[in-house]
N, C-alpha and C positions, 0 to 999 in steps of 0.2 A: 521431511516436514511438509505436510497437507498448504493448499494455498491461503486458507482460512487460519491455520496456527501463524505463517508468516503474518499476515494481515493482522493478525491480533500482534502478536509479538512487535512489528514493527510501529504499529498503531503507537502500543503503550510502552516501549522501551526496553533496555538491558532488565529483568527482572523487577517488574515496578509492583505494586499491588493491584490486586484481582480486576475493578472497576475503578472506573471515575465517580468521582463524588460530584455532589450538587451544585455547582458553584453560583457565587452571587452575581449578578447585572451588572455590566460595570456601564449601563446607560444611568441606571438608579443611582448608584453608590452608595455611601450610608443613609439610613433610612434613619427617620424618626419612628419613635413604638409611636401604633395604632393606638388612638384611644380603644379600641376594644380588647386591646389585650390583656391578658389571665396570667395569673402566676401560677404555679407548679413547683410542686417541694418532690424533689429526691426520695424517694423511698427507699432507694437501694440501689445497689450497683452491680452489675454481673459482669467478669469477665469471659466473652465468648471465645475468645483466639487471643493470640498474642498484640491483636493491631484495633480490636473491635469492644467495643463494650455496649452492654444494653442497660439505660438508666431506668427505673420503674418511676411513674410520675403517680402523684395524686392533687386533684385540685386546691389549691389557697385561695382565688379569687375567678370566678367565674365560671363554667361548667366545661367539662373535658370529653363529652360528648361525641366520639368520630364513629366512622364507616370504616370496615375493613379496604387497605387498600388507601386512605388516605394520609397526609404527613401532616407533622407540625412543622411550624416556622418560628424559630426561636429565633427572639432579639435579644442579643447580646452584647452589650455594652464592654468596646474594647479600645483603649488608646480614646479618651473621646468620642466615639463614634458608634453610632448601634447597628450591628449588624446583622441579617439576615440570613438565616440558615435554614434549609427546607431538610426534617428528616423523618424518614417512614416510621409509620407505627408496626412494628414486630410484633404486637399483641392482635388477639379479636376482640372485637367488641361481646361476641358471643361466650366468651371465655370467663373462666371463675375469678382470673387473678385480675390485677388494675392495667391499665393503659402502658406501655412504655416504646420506647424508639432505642434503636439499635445505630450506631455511629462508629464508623471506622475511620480510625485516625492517621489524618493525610498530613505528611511528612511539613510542608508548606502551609498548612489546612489552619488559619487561626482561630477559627472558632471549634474544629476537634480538638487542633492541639491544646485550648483553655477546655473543655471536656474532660477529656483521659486526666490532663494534670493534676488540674484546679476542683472540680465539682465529684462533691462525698455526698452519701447520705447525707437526710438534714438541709443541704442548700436548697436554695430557690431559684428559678429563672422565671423569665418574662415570655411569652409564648405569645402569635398570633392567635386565632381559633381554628380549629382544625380543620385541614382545606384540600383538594384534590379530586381527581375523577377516573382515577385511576379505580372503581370499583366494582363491585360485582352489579348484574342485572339484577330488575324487579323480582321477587320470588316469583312473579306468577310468566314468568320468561321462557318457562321450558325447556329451561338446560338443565341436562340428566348427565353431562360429562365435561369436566372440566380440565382443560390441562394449563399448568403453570411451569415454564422456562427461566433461569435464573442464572445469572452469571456472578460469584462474589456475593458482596453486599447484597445483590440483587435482587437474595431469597429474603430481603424484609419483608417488603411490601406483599410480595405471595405468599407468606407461609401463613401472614396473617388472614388472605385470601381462602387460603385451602381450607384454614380450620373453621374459617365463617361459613366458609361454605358447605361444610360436614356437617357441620354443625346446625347450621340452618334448616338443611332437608334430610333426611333418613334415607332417600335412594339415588341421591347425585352422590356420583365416581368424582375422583380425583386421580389425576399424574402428576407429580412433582419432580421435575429435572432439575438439579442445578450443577454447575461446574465450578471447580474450585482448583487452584494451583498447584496445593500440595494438601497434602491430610491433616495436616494441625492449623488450615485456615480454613476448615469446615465449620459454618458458621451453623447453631442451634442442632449441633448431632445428636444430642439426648435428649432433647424435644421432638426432634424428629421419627427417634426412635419411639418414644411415647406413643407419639401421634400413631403411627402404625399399627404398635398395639390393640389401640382403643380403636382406631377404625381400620382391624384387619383386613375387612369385606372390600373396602370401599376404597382405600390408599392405597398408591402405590409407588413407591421416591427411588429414585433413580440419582445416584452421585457421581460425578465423574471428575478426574482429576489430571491437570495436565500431567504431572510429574508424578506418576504414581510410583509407589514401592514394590517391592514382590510381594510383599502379602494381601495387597491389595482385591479386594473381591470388586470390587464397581464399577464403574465404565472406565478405560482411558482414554485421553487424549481429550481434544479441546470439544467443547456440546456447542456443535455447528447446527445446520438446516437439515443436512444430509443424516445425522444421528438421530436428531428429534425425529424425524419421519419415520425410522427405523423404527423406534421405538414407541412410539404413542401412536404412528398414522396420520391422516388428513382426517378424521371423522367425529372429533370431537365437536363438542355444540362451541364453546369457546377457547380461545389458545391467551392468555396473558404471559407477557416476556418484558424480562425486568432485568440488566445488565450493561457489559460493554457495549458501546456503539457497533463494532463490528459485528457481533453474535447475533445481538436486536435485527441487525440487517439481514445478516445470512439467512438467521430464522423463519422472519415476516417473507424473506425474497423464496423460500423454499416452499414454506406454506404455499405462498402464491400460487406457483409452480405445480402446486401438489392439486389446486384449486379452491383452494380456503378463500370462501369471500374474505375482503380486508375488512367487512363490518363484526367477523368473527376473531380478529384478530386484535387485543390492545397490548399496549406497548408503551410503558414506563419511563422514561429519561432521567437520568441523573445530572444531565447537562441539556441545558434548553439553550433559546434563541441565542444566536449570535450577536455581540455588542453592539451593533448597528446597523440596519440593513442597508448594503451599496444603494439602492432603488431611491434611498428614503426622498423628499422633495429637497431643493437645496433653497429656496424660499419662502416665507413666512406663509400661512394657511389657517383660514378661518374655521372652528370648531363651533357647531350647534347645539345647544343642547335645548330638544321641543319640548322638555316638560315645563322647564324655566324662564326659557326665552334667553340663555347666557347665552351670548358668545366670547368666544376664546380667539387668542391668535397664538399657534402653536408656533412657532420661531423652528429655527433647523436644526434637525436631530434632536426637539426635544417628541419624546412620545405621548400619547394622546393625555395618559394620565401624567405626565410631569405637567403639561400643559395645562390641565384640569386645575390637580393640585397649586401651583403656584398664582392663580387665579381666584384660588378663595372657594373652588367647588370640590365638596369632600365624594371623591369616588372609591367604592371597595376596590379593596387589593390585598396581596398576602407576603404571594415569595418574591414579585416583581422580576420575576425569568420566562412565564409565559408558560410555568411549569402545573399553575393549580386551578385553573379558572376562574379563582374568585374575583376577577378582575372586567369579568365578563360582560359587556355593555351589546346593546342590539344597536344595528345602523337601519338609520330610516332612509338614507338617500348619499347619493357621495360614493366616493373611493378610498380606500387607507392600505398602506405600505406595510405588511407585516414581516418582523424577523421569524426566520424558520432556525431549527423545527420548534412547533408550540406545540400545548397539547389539543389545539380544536381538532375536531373532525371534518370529515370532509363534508357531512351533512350538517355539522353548525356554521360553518363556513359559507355553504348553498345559502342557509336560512340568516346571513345578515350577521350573524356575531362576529363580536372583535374583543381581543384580550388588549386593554389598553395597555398594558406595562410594554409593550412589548410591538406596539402599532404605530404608526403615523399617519396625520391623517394628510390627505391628498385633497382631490378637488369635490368637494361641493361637501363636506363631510357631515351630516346632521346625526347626532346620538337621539333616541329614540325616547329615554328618559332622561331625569336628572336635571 
């Protein structure tokens, strides 16, 4: 057994499923619906695997609007409480059919497990508006080749990727990797197949399975750093990698290696910032905000936007994990404590932004608007 199969294996346990799912803040906890939130009716229901299913949405209240590559945030009213769910949209925007999101259902998971159980054709749910930055560049970006990595569930967010991206331009290439455990939790096999098809020239999908069979024709064993390389190269214009924490790493640490700037590299999470960051201040701290002249006193361990919020000042937000950006504020001056990992980059980061769900603020802290 390879050191990467142990590391996975021991990561995720005796036989667990593929990835980790999304999970909610537990700085936040139940959240109140956004007044901007949209309703969304069921149009259908697909069973992809035994564990996964893809719901088809179409709007009831508000517009459904997304970017390949980005998630909804369902609020879900459970036991009293509304809860917060971030899941990728499996569809393109480019594409004939309607919008829909792909959900594997975790064992403990209480808003899959009210999914898979509870929601038929016909129902409705309460949704954020669609949010994330997990997506492709501007078309005018000049990338002619794109490769997508995907571990499990992983391949939502990419496949919806690949096909925008097909789709988009007539001579940008596509690689699609993904790795799956066994053969019957190959998620979207006959869309895949499809897609092939239709873009012969240009696709090219690669499957790999830990546990393969003998009749298995496709990769085996676990899609590490060391196989992606194998098989796509360092020479792609961009690499998107969407999965387990340890793959996303081996992956991104191989590329490196291989010499892929990390500006050519993105990289999706299913599990964002940590509950609390150790650093955070352990006494009260004053919050600016220059457009208003508010200030705030954010107390300990609350984050910038709880601090915001319970103060009367309404700031955007989505998934509240640090996961989608929509939370995004600029800093005029000051310091703030952020939990890792989030999704800034390192050049938003240079340039002053802060994800408030997911920040605290420190010494001198002035927000920029608001």
């Amino acid at each position: 057994m390879s050191a990467l199969t142990t590391l996975i294996r021991n990561w995720a346990g005796p036989l667990p499923p593929p990835v980790v799912t999304r999970r909610p803040s537990a700085r936040w906890g139940p959240s109140r619906a956004s007044a901007r939130a949209l309703t969304v009716r069921v149009a259908d229901v697909i069973q992809e695997t035994p564990t996964v299913r893809t719901f088809i949405l179409e709007p009831v209240t508000g517009a459904l609007a997304y970017q390949a590559g980005q998630h909804l945030t369902l609020l879900v009213d459970l036991g009293g409480d509304t809860l917060r769910r971030c899941y990728s949209f499996s569809t393109s925007p480019l594409g004939a059919g309607r919008p829909a999101i792909t959900v594997r259902r975790i064992a403990d998971g209480r808003v899959s497990t009210h999914l898979h159980d509870r929601i038929r054709a016909g129902d409705t749910l309460k949704a954020a508006p669609p949010s994330g930055s997990f997506t492709l560049s501007a078309e005018d970006g000049g990338e002619r080749r794109f490769v997508f990595v995907g571990g499990g569930v992983g391949i939502t967010p990419l496949i919806s990727l690949a096909e925008t991206a097909l789709r988009r331009d007539g001579v940008v290439e596509v690689d699609l990797l993904c790795g799956h455990r066994r053969e019957d939790e190959i998620i979207f096999r006959a869309r895949l197949e499809a897609m092939q098809r239709e873009f012969a020239a240009r696709l090219r999908v690669r499957l790999a399975l830990d546990d393969a069979g003998p009749g298995w024709t496709g990769l085996r064993g676990v899609l590490g750093g060391t196989r992606v390389l194998d098989e796509v190269g360092a020479s792609a214009d961009a690499y998107y990698v969407c999965g387990p924490e340890p793959m996303m790493d081996d992956v991104a640490a191989a590329l490196g290696r291989a010499g892929v700037e990390a500006s050519r590299i993105r990289i999706e999470r299913f599990a964002y910032a940590a509950p609390a960051a150790a650093s955070a201040p352990t006494t009260p701290r004053e919050i600016v905000f220059a457009k208003s002249g508010r200030r705030v006193i954010a107390q300990p361990g609350q984050t910038i936007l709880e601090a915001a919020t319970r103060s009367g000042i309404e700031l955007p937000f989505s998934c509240t994990m640090g996961g989608c950006g929509a939370c995004k504020v600029k800093k005029a001056e000051g310091t703030v404590v952020a939990a890792e990992p989030n999704c800034l980059s390192e050049r938003e980061r240079a340039d002053g932004w802060v994800l408030t769900c997911c920040s605290y603020a420190d010494d001198g802290l002035v927000v920029a608007d608001h």
